[in-house]
PDB file as gemmi writes it, atoms N, CA and C in Angstrom:
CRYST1    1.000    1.000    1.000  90.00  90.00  90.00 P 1                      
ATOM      1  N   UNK A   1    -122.116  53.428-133.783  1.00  0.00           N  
ATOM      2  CA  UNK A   1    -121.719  52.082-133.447  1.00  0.00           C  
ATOM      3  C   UNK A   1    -120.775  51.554-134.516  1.00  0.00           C  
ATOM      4  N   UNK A   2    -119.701  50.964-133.798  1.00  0.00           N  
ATOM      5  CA  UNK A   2    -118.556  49.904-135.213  1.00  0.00           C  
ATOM      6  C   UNK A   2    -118.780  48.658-134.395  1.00  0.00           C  
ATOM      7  N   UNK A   3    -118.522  48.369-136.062  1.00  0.00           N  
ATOM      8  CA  UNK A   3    -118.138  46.685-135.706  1.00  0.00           C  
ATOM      9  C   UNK A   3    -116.971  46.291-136.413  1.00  0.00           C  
ATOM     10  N   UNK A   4    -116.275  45.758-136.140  1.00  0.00           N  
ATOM     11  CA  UNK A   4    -114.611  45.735-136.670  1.00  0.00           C  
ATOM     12  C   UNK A   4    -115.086  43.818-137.107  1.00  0.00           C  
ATOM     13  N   UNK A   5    -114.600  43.391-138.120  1.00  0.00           N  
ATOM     14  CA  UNK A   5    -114.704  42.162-138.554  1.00  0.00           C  
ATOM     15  C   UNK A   5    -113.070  42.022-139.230  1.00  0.00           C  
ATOM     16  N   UNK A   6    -112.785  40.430-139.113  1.00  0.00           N  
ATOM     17  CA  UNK A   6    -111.423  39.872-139.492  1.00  0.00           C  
ATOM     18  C   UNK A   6    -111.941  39.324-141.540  1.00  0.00           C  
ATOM     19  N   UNK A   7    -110.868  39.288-142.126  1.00  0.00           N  
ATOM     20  CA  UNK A   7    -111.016  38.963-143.064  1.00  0.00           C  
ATOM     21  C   UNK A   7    -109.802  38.189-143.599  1.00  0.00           C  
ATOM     22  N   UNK A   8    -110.561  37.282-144.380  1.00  0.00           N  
ATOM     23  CA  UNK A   8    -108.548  36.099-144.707  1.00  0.00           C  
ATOM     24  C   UNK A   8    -109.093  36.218-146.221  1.00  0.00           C  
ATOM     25  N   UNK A   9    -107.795  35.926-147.354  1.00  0.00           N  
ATOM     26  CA  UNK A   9    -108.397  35.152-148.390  1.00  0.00           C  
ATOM     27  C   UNK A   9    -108.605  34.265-148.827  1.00  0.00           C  
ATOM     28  N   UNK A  10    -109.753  33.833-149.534  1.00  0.00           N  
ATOM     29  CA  UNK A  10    -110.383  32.789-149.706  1.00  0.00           C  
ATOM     30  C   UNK A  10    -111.169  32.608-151.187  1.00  0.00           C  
ATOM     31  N   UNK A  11    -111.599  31.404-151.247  1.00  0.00           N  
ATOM     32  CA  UNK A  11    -112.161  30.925-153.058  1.00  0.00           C  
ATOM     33  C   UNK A  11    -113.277  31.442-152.915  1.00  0.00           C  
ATOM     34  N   UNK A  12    -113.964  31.767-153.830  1.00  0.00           N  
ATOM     35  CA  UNK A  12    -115.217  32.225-153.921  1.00  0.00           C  
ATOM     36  C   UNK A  12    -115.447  31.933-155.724  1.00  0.00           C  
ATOM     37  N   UNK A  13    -116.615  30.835-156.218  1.00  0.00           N  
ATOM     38  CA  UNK A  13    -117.163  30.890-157.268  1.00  0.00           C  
ATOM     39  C   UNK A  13    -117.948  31.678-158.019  1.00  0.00           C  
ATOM     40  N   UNK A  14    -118.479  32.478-158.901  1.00  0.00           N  
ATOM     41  CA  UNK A  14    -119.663  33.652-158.907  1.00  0.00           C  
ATOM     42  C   UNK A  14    -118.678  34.564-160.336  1.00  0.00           C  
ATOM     43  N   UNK A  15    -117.433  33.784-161.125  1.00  0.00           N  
ATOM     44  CA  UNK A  15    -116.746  35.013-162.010  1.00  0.00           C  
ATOM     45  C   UNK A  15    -116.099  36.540-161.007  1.00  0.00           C  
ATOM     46  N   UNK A  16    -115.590  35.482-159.870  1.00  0.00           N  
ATOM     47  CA  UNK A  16    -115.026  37.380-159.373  1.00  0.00           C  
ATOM     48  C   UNK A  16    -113.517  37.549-159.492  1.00  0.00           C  
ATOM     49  N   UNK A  17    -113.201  36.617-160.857  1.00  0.00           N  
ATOM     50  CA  UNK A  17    -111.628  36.947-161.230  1.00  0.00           C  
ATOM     51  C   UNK A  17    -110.687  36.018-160.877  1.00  0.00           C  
ATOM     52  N   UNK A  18    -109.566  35.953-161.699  1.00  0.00           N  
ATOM     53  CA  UNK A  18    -108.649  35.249-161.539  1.00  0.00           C  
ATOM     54  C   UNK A  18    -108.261  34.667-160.004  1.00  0.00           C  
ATOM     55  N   UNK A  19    -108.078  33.502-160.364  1.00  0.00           N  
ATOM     56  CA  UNK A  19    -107.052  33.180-158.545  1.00  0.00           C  
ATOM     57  C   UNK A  19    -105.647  34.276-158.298  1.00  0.00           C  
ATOM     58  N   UNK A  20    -105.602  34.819-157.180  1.00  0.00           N  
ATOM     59  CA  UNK A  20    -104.504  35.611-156.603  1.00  0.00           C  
ATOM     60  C   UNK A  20    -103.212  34.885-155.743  1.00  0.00           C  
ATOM     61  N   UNK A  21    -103.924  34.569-155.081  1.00  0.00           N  
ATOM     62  CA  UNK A  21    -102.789  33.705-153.851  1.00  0.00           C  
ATOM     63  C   UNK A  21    -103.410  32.255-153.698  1.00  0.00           C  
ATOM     64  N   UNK A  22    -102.860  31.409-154.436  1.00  0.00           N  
ATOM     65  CA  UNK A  22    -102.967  30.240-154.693  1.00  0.00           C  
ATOM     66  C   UNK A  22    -104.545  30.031-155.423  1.00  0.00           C  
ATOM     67  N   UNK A  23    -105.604  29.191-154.766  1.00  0.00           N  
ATOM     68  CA  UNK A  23    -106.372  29.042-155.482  1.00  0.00           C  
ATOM     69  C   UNK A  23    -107.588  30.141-154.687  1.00  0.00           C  
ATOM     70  N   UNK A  24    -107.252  31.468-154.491  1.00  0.00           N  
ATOM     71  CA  UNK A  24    -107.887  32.542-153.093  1.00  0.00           C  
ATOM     72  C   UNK A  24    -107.902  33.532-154.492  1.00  0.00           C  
ATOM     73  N   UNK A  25    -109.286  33.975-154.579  1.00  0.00           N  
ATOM     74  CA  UNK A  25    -109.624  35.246-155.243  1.00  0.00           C  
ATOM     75  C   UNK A  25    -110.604  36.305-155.060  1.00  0.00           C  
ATOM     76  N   UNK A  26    -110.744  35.880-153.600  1.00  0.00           N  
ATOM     77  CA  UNK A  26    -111.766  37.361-152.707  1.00  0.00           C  
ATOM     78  C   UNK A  26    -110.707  37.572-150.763  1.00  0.00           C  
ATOM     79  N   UNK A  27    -111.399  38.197-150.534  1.00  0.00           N  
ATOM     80  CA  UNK A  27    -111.286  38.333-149.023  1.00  0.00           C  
ATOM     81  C   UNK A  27    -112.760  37.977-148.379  1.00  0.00           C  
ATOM     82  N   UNK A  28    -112.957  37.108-147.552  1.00  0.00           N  
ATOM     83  CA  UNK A  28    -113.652  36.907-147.019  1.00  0.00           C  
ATOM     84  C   UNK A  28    -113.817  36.473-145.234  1.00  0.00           C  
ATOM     85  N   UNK A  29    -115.103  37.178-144.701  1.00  0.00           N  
ATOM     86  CA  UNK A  29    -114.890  37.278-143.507  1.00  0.00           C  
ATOM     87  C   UNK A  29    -114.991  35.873-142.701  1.00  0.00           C  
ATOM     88  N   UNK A  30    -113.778  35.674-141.452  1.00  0.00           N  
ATOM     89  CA  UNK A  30    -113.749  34.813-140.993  1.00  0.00           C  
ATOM     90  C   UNK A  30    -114.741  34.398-140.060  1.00  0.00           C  
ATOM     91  N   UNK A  31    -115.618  35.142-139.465  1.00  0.00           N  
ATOM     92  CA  UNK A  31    -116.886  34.982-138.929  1.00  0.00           C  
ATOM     93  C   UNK A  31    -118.563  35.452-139.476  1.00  0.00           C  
ATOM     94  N   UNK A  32    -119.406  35.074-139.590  1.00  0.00           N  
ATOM     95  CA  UNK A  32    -120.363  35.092-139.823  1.00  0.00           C  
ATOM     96  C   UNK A  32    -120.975  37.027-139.617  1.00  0.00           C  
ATOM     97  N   UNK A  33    -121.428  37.253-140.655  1.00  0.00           N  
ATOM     98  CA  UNK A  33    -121.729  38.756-140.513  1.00  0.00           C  
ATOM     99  C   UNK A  33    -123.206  38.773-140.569  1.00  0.00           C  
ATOM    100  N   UNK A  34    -123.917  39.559-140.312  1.00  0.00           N  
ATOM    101  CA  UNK A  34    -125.397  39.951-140.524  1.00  0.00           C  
ATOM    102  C   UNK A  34    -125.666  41.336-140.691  1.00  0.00           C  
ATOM    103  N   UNK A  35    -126.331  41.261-142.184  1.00  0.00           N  
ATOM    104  CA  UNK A  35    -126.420  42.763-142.895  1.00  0.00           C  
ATOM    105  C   UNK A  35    -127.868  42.321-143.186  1.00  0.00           C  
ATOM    106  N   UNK A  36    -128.116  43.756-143.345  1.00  0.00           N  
ATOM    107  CA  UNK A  36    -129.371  43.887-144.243  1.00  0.00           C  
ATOM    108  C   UNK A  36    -129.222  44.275-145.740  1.00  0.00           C  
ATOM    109  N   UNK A  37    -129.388  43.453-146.528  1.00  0.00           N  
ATOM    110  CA  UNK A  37    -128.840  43.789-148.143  1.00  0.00           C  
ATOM    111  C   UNK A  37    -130.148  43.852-149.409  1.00  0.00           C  
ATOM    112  N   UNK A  38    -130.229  45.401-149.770  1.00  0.00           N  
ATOM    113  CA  UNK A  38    -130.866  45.442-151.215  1.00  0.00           C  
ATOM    114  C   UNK A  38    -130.640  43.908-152.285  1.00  0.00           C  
ATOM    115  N   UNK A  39    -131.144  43.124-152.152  1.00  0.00           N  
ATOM    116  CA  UNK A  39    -130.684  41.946-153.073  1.00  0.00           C  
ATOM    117  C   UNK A  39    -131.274  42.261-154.337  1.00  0.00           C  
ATOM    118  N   UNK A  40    -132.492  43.401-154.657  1.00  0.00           N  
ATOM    119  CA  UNK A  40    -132.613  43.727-156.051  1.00  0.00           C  
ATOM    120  C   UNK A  40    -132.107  44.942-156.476  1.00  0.00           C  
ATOM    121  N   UNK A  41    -131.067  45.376-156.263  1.00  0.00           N  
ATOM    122  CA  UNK A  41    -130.553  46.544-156.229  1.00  0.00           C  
ATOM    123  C   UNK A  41    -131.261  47.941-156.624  1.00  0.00           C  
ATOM    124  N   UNK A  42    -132.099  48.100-156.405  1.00  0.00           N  
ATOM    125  CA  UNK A  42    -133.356  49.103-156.533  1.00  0.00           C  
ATOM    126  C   UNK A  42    -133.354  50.185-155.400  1.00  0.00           C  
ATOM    127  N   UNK A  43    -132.415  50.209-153.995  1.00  0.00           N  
ATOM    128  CA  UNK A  43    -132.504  51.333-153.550  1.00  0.00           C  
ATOM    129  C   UNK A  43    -133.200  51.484-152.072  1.00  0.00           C  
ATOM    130  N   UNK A  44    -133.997  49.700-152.071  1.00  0.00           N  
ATOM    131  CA  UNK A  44    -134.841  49.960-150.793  1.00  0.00           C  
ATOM    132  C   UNK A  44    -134.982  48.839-150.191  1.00  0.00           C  
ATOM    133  N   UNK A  45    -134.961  48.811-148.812  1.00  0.00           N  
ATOM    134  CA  UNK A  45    -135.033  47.185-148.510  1.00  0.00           C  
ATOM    135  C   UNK A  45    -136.368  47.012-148.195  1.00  0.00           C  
ATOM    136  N   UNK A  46    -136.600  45.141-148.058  1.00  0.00           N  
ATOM    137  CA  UNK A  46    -137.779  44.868-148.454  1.00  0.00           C  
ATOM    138  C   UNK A  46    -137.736  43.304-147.574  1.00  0.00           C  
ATOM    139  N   UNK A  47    -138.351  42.972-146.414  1.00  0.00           N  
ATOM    140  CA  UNK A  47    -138.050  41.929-145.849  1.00  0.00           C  
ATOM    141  C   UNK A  47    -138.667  40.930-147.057  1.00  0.00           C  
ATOM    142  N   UNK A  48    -139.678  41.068-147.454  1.00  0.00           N  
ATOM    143  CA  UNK A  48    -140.149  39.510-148.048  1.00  0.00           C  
ATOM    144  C   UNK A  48    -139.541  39.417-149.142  1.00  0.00           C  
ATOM    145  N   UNK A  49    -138.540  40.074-149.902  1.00  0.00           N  
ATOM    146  CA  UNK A  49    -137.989  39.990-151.100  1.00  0.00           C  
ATOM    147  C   UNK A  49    -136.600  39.829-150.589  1.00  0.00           C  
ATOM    148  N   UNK A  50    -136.023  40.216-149.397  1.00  0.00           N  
ATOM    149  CA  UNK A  50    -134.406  40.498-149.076  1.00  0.00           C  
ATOM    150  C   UNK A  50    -134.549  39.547-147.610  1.00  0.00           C  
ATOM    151  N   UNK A  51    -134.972  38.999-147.693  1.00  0.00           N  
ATOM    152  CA  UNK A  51    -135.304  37.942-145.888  1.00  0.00           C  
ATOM    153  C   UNK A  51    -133.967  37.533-145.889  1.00  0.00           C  
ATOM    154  N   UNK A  52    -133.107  37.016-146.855  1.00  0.00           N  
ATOM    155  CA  UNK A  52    -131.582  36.171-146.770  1.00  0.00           C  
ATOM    156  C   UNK A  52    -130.934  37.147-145.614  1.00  0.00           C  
ATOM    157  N   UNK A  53    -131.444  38.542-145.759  1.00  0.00           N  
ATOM    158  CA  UNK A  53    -130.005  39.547-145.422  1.00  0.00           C  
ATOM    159  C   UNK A  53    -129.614  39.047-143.713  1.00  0.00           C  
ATOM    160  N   UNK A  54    -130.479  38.722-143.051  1.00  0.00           N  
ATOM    161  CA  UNK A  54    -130.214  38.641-141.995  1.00  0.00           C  
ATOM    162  C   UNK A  54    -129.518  37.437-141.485  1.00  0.00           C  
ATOM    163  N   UNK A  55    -129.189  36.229-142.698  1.00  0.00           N  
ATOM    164  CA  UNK A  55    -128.508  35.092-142.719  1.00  0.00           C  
ATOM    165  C   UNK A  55    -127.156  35.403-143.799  1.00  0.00           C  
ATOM    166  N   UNK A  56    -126.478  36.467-143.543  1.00  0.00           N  
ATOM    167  CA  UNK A  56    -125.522  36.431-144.651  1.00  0.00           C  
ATOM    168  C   UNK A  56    -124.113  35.785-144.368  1.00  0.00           C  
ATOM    169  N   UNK A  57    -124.141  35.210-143.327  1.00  0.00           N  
ATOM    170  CA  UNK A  57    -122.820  34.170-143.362  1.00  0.00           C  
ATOM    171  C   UNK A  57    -121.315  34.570-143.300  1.00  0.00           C  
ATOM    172  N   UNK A  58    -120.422  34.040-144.464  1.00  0.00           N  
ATOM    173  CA  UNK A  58    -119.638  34.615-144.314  1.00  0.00           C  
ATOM    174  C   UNK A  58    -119.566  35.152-146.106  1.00  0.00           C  
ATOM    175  N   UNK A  59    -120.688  35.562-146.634  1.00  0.00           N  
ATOM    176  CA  UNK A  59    -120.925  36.034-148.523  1.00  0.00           C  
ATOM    177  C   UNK A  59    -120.440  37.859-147.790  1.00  0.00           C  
ATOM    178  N   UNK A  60    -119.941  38.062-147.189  1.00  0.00           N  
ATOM    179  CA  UNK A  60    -119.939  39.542-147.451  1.00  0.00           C  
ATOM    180  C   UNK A  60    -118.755  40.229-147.792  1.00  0.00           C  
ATOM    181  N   UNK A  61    -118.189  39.592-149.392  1.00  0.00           N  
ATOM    182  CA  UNK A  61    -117.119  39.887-149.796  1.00  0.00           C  
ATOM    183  C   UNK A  61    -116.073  40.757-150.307  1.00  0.00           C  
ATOM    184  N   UNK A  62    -114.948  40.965-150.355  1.00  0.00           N  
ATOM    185  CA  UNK A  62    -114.084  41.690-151.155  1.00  0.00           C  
ATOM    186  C   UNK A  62    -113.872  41.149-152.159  1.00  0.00           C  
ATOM    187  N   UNK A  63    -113.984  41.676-153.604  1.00  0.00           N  
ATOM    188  CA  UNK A  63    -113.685  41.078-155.001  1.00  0.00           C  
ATOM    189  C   UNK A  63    -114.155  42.126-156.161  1.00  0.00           C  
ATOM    190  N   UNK A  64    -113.236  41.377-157.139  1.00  0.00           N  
ATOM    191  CA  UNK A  64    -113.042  42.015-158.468  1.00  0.00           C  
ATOM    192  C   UNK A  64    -114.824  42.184-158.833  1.00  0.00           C  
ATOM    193  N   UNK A  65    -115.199  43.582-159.243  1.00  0.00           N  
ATOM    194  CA  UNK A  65    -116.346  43.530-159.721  1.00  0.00           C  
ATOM    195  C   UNK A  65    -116.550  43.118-161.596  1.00  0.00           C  
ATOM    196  N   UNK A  66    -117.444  43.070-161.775  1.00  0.00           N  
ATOM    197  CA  UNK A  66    -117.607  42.287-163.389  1.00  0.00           C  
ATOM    198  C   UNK A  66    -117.446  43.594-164.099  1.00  0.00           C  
ATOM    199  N   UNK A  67    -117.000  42.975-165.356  1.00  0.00           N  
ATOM    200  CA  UNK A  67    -116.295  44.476-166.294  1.00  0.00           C  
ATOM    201  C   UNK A  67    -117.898  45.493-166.395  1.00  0.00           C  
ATOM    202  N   UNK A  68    -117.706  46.352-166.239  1.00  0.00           N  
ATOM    203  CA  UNK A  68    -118.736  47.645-166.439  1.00  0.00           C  
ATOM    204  C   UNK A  68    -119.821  47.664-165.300  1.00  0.00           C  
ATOM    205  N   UNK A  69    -119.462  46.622-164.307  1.00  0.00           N  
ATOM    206  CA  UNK A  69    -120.547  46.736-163.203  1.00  0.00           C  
ATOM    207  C   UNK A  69    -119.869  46.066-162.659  1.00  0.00           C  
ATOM    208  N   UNK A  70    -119.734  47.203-160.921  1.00  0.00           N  
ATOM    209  CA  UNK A  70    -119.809  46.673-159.807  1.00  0.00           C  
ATOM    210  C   UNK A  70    -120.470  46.852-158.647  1.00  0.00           C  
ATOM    211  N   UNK A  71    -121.347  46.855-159.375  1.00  0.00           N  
ATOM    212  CA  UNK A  71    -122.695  47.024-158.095  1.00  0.00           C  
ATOM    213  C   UNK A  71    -122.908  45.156-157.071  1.00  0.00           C  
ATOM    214  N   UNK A  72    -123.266  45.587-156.136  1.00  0.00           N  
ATOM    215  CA  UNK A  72    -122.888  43.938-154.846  1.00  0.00           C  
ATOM    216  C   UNK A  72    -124.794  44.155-154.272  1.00  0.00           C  
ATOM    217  N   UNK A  73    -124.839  43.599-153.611  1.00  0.00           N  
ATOM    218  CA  UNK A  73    -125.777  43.312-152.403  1.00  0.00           C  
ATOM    219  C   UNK A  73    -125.091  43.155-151.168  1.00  0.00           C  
ATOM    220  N   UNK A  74    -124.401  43.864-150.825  1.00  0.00           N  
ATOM    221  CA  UNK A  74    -123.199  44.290-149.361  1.00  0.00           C  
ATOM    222  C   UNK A  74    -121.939  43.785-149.833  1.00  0.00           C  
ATOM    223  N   UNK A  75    -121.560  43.351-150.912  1.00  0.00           N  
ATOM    224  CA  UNK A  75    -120.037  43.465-150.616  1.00  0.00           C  
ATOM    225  C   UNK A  75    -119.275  44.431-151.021  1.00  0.00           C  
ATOM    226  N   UNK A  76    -117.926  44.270-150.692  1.00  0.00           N  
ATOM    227  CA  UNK A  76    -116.882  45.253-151.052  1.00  0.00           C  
ATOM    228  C   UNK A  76    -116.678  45.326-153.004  1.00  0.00           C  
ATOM    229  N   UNK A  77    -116.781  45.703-153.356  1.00  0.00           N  
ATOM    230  CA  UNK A  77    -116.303  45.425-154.923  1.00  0.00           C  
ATOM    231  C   UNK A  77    -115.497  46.988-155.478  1.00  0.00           C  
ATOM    232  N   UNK A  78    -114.687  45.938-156.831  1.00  0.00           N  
ATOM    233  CA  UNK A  78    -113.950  47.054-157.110  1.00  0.00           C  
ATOM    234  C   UNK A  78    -113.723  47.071-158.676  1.00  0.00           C  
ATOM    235  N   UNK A  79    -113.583  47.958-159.359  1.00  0.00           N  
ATOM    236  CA  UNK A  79    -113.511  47.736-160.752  1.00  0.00           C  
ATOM    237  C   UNK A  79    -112.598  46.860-161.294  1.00  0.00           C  
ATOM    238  N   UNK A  80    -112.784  46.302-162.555  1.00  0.00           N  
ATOM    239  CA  UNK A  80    -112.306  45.283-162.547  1.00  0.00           C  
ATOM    240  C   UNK A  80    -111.122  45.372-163.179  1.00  0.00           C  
ATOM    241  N   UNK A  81    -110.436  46.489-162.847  1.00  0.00           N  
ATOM    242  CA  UNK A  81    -108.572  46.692-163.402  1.00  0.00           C  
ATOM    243  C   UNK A  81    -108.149  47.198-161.629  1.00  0.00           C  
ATOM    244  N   UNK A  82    -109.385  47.539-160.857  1.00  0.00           N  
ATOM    245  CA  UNK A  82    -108.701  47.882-159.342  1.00  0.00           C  
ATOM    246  C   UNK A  82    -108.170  46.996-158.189  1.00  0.00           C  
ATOM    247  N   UNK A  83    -108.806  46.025-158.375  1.00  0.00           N  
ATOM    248  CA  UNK A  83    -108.670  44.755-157.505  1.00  0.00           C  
ATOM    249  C   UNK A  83    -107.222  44.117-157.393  1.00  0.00           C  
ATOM    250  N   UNK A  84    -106.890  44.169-158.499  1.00  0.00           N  
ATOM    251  CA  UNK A  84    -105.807  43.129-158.026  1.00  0.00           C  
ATOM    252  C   UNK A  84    -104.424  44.261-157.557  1.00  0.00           C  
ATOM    253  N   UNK A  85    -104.558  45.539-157.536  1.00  0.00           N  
ATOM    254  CA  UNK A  85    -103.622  46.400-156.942  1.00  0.00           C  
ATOM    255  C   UNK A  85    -104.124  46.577-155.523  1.00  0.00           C  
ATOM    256  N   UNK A  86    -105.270  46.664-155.002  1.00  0.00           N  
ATOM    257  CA  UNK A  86    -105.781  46.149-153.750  1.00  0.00           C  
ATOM    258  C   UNK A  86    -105.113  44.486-153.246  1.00  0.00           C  
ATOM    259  N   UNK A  87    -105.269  43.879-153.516  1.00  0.00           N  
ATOM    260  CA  UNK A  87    -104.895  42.966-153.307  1.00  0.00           C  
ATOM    261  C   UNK A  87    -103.342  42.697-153.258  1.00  0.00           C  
ATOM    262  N   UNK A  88    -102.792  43.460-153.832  1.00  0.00           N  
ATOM    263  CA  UNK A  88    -101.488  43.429-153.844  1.00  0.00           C  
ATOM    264  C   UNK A  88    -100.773  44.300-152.966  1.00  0.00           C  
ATOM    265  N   UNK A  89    -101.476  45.126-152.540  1.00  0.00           N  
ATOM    266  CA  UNK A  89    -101.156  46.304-151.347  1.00  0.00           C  
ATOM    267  C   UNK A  89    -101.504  45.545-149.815  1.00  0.00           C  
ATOM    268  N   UNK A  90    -102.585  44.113-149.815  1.00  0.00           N  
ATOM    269  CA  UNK A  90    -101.961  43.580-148.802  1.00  0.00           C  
ATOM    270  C   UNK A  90    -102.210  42.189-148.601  1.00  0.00           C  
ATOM    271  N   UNK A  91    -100.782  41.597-149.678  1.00  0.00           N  
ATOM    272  CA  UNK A  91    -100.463  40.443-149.252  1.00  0.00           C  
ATOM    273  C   UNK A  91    -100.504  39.290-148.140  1.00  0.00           C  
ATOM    274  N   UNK A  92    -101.229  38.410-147.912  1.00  0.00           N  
ATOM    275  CA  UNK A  92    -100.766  37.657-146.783  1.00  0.00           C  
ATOM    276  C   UNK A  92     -99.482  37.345-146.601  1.00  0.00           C  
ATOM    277  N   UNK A  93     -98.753  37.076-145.624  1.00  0.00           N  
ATOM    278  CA  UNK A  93     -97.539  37.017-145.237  1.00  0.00           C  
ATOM    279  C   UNK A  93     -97.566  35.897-143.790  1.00  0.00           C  
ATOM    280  N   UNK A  94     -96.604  35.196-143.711  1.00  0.00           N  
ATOM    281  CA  UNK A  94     -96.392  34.517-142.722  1.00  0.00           C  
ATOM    282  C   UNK A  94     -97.442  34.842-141.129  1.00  0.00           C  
ATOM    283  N   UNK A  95     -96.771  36.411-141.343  1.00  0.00           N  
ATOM    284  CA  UNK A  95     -96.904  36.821-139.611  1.00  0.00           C  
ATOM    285  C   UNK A  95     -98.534  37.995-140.085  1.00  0.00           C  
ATOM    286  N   UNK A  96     -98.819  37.928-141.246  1.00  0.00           N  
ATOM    287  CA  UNK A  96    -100.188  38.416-141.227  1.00  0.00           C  
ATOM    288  C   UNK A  96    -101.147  37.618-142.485  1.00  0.00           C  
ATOM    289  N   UNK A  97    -102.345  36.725-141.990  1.00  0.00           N  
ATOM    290  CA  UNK A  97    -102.835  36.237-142.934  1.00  0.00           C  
ATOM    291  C   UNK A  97    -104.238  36.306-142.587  1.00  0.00           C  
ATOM    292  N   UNK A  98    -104.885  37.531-141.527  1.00  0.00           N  
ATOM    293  CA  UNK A  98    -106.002  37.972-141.423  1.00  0.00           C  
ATOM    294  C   UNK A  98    -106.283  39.591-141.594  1.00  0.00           C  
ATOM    295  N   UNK A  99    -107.069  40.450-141.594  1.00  0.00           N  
ATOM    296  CA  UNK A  99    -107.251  41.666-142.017  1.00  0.00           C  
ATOM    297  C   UNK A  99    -108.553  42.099-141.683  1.00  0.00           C  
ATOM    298  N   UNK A 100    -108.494  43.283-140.937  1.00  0.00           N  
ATOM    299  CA  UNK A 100    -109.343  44.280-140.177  1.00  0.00           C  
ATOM    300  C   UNK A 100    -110.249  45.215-141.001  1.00  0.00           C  
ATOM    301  N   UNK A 101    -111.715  45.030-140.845  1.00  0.00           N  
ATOM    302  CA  UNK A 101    -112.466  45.959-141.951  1.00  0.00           C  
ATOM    303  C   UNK A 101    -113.214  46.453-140.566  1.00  0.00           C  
ATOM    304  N   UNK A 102    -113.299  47.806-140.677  1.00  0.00           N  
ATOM    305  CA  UNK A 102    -114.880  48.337-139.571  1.00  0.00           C  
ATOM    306  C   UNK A 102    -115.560  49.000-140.043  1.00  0.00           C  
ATOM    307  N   UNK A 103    -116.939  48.967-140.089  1.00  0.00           N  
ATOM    308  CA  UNK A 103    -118.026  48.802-140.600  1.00  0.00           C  
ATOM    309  C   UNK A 103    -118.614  50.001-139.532  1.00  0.00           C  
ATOM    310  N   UNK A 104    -119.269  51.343-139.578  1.00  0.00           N  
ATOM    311  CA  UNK A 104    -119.734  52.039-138.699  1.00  0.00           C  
ATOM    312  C   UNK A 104    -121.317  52.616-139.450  1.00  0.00           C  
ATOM    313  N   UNK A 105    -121.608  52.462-138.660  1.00  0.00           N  
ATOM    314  CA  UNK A 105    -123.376  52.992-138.315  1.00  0.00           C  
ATOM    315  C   UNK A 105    -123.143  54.364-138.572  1.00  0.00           C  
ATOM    316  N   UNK A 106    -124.027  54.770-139.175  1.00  0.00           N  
ATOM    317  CA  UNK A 106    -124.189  56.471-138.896  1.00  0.00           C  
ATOM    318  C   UNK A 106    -125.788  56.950-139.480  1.00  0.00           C  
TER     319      UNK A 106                                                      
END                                                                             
């Protein structure tokens, strides 16, 4: 099974790096996603400790990970000298200011 989700950029507070395109320093999805997410990063999920996962909104981000760790609870992350060459490989532009991630089951 895929699920293809849209993504724009957008602010996000949390230290995930400089502003890029104006005051926008993640990618974030334009509709509401629902994951199931390790929130103690330990390896195993756990409803009464990880219950949020099934309310995750639109937190399921692309962004600079923190220097020497980029471990997430479902988001995209990237080391923190990789990001902004990601980000620069795809610019918003007039005639594109949303972006296609798919997500497949296996």
């Amino acid at each position: 099974m895929e699920r293809l989700h849209q993504y724009e950029w957008s602010q996000s507070g949390g230290g995930y790096g400089p502003a890029i395109y104006g005051n926008k320093n993640v990618l974030r999805s334009v509709e509401n996603i629902s994951v199931e997410r390790d929130a103690q990063h330990n390896g195993t999920y756990s409803y009464e400790v990880d219950n949020k996962a099934y309310d995750s909104g639109q937190t399921i981000l692309f962004h600079r990970g923190y220097p020497g760790f980029t471990g997430s609870a479902g988001c995209q992350t990237f080391p923190d000298g990789g990001f902004a060459g990601f980000a620069a490989s795809i610019a918003p532009t007039p005639s594109q200011s949303r972006f296609f991630y798919t997500l497949k089951n296996m």
